[in-house]
TISE-28676 format. One record per residue: x negated, z, y of N, C-alpha, C, O in turn; residue in three letters; residue number from 1. Coordinates in steps of 0.2 Angstrom, whole numbers, plus 5000, padded with zeros to 4 digits. Layout:
BEGIN
{site {X Z Y} {X Z Y} {X Z Y} {X Z Y} 'ALA' NUM} ...
REM end
This chain:
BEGIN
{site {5580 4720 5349} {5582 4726 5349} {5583 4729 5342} {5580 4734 5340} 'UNK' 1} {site {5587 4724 5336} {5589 4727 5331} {5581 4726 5327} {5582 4728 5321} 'UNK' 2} {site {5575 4725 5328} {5567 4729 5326} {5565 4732 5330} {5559 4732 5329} 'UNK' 3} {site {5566 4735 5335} {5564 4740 5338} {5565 4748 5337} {5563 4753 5339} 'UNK' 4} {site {5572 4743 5334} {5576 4753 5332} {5577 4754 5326} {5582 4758 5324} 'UNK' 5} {site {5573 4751 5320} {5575 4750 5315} {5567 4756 5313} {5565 4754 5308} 'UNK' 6} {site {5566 4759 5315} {5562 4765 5316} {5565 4770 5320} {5568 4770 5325} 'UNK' 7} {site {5562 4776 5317} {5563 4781 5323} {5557 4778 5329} {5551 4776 5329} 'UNK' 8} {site {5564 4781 5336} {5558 4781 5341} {5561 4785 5349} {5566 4787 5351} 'UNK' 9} {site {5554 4787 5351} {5553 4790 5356} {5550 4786 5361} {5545 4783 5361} 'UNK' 10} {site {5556 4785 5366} {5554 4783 5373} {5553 4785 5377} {5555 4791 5376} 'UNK' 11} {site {5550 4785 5383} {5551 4788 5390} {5550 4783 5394} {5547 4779 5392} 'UNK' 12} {site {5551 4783 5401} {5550 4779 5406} {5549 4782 5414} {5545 4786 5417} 'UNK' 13} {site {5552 4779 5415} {5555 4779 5425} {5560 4774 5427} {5559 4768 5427} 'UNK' 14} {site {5566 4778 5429} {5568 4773 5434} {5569 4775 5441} {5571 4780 5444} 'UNK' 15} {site {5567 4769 5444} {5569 4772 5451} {5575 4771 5454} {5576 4772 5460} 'UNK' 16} {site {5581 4771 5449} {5587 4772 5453} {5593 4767 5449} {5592 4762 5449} 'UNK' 17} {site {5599 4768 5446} {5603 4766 5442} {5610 4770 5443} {5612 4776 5446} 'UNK' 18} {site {5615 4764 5440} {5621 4767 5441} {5623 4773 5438} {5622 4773 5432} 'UNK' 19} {site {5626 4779 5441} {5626 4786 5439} {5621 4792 5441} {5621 4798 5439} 'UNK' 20} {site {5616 4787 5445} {5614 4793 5444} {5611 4793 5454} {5611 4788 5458} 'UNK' 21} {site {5609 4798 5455} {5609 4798 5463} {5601 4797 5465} {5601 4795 5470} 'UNK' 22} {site {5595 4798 5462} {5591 4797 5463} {5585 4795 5458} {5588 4794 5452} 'UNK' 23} {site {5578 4795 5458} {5573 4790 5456} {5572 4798 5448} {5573 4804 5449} 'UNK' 24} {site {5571 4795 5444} {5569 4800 5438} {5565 4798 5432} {5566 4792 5431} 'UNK' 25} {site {5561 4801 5429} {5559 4801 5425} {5565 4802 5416} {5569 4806 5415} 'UNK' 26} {site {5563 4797 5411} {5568 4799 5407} {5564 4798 5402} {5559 4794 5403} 'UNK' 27} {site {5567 4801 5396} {5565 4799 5388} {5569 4803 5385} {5571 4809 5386} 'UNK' 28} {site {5570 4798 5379} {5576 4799 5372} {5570 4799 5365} {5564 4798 5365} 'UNK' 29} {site {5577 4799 5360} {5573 4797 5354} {5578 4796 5351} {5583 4801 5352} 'UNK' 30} {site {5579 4790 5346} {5582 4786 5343} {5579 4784 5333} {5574 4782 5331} 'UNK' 31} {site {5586 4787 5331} {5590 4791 5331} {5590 4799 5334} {5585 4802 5331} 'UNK' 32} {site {5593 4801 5338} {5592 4806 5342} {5593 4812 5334} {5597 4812 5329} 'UNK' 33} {site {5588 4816 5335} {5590 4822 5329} {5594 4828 5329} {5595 4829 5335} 'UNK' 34} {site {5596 4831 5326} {5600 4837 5328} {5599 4841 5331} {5593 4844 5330} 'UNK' 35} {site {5601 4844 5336} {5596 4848 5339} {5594 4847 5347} {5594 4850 5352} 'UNK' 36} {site {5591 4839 5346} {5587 4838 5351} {5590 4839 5359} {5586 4842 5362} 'UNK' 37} {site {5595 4839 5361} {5599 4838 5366} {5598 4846 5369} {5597 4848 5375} 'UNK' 38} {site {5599 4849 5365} {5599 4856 5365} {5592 4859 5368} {5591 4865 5370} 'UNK' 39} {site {5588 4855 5367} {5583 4858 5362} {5575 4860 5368} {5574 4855 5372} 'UNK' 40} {site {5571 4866 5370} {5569 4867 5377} {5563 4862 5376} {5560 4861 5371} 'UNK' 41} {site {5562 4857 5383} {5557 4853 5384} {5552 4854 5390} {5555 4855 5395} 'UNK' 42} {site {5548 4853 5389} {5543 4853 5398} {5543 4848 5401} {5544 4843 5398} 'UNK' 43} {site {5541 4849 5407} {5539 4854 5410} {5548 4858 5414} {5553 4855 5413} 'UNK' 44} {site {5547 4864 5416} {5552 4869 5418} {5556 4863 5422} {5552 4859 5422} 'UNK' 45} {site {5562 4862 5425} {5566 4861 5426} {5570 4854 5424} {5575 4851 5428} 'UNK' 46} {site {5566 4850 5417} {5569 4845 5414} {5575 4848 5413} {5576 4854 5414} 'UNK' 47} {site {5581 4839 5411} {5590 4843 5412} {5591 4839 5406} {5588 4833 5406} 'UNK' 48} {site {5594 4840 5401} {5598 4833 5396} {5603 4831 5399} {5606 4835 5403} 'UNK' 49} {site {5603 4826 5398} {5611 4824 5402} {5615 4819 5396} {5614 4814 5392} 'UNK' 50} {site {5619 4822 5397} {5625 4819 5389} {5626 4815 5392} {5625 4812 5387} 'UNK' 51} {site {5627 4810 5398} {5631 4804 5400} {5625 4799 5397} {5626 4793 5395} 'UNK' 52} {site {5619 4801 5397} {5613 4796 5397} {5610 4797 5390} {5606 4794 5388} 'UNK' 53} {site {5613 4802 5386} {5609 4804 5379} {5600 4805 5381} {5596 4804 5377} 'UNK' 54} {site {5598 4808 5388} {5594 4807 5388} {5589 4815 5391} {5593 4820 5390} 'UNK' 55} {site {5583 4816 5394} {5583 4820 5395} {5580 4818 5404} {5576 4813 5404} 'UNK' 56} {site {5580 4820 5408} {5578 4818 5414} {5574 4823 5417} {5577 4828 5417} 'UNK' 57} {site {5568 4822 5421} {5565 4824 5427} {5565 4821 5433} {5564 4815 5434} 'UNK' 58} {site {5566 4826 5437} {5569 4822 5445} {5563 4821 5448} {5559 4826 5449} 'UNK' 59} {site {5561 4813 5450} {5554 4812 5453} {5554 4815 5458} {5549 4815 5461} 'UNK' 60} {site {5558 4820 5462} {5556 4825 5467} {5553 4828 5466} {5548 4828 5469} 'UNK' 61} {site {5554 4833 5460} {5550 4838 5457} {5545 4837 5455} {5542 4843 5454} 'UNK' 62} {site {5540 4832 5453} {5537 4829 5453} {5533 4826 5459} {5527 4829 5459} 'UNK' 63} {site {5534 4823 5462} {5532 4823 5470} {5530 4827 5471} {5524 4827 5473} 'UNK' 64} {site {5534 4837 5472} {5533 4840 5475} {5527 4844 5473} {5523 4847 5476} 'UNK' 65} {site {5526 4844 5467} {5522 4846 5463} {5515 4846 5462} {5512 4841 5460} 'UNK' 66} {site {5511 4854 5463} {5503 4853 5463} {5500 4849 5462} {5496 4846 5466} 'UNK' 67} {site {5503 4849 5452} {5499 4845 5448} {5504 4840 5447} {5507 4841 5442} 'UNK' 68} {site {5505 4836 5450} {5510 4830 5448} {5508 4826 5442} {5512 4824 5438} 'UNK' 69} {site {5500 4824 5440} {5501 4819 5436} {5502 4823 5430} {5502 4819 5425} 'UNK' 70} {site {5501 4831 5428} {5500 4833 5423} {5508 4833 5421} {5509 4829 5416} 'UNK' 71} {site {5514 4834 5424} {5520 4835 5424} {5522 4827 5421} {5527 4826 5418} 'UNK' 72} {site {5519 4824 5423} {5521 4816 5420} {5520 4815 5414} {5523 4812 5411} 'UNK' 73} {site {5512 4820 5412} {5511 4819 5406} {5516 4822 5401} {5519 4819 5397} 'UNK' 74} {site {5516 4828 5402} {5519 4835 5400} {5526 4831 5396} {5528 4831 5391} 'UNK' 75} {site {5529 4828 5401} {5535 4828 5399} {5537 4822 5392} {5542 4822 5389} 'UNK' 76} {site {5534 4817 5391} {5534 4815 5387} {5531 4817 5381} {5533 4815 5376} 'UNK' 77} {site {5526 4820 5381} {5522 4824 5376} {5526 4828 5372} {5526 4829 5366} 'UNK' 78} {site {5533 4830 5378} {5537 4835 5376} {5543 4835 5373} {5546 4839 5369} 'UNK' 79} {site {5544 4830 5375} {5552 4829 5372} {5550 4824 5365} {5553 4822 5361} 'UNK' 80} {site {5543 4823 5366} {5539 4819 5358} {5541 4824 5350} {5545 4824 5346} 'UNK' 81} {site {5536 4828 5353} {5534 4834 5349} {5542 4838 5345} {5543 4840 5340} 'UNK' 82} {site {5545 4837 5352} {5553 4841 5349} {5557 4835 5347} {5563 4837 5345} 'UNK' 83} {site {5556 4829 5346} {5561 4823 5343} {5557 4823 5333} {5560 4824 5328} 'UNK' 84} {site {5550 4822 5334} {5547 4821 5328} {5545 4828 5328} {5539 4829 5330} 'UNK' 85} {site {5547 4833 5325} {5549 4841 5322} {5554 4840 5321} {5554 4837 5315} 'UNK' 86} {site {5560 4839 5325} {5566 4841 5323} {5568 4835 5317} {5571 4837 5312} 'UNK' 87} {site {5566 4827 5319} {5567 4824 5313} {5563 4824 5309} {5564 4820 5304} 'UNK' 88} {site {5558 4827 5309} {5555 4827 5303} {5549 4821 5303} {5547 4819 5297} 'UNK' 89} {site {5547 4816 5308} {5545 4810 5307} {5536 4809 5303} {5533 4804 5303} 'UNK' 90} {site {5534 4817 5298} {5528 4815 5298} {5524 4815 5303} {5520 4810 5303} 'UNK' 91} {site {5522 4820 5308} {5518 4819 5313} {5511 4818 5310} {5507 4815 5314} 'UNK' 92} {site {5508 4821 5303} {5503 4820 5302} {5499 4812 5301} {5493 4810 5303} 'UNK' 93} {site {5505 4808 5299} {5504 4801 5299} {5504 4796 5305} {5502 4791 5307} 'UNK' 94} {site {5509 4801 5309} {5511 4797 5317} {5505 4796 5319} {5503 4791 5320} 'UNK' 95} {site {5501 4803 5320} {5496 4806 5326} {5487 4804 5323} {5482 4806 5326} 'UNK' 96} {site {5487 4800 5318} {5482 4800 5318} {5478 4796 5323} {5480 4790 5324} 'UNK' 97} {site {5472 4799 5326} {5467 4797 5330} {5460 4794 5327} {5456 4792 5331} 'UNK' 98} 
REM end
């Protein structure tokens, strides 16, 4: 763990189900969390921050329910990416190269 976080980082995942929380969701943080972030608008429309988790969550319901489901999957980590390395400043020219 202590090299894993010994950089900034952006995660995201899936859980399907954990104490505190009542249902399957989608999540991603970033570590050190920047200023801002918690606050800060992510997609797709009805992501929530949740201070108990420091994190941002999408309810796999909404998801499910959804047209385009797998764009939404994509969407939301791309999202909370872009708004963690802005707001810390992580160099995306360097991050991102293809």
């Amino acid at each position: 763990m202590r090299e894993a976080y010994s950089h900034e980082v952006a995660s995201a995942g899936f859980w399907p189900g954990t104490a505190g929380l009542s249902e399957p969701v989608f999540y991603a943080y970033a570590y050190p969390e920047p200023a801002g972030f918690a606050q800060a608008a992510v997609a797709p429309t009805g992501v929530t921050h949740n201070r108990a988790f420091g994190e941002f969550l999408l309810l796999y319901e909404a998801v499910r329910q959804a047209a385009a489901s797998d764009g939404l999957v994509l969407e939301f980590p791309q999202s909370t990416y872009r708004v963690a390395a802005d707001l810390g400043r992580w160099g995306r020219g360097q991050l991102e190269r293809v």
